[in-house]
N, C-alpha and C positions, 0 to 999 in steps of 0.2 A: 807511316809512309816515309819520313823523313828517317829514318833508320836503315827501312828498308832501301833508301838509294846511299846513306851514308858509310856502308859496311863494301860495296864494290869500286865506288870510287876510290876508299881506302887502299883496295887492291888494286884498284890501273897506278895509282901512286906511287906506292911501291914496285911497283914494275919496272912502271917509265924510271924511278932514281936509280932502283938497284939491280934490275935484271939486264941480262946480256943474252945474246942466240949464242948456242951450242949447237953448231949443224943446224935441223931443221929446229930446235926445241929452243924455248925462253924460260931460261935459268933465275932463279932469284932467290936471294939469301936472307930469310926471313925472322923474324925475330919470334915471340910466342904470341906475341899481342896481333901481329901482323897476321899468324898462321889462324889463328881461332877467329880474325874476322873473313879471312879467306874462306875458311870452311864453312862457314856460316852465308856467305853471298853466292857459294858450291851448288848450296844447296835449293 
């Protein structure tokens, strides 16, 4: 269970540092370690 909430919080994280709105969309410049736990809390 503790996995399971520590892989989306990773990703508000990285949001809230590194993303910015592009028009209606929120951009964010992600690294590979960042991107494979995004996809994985995606899902």
């Amino acid at each position: 269970m503790r996995d399971g909430a520590a892989e989306p919080a990773l990703s508000g994280l990285t949001i809230s540092e590194r993303g910015g709105w592009e028009g209606e969309e929120v951009v964010v410049d992600l690294d590979a370690a960042s991107t494979g736990a995004a996809l994985r809390a995606a899902e």
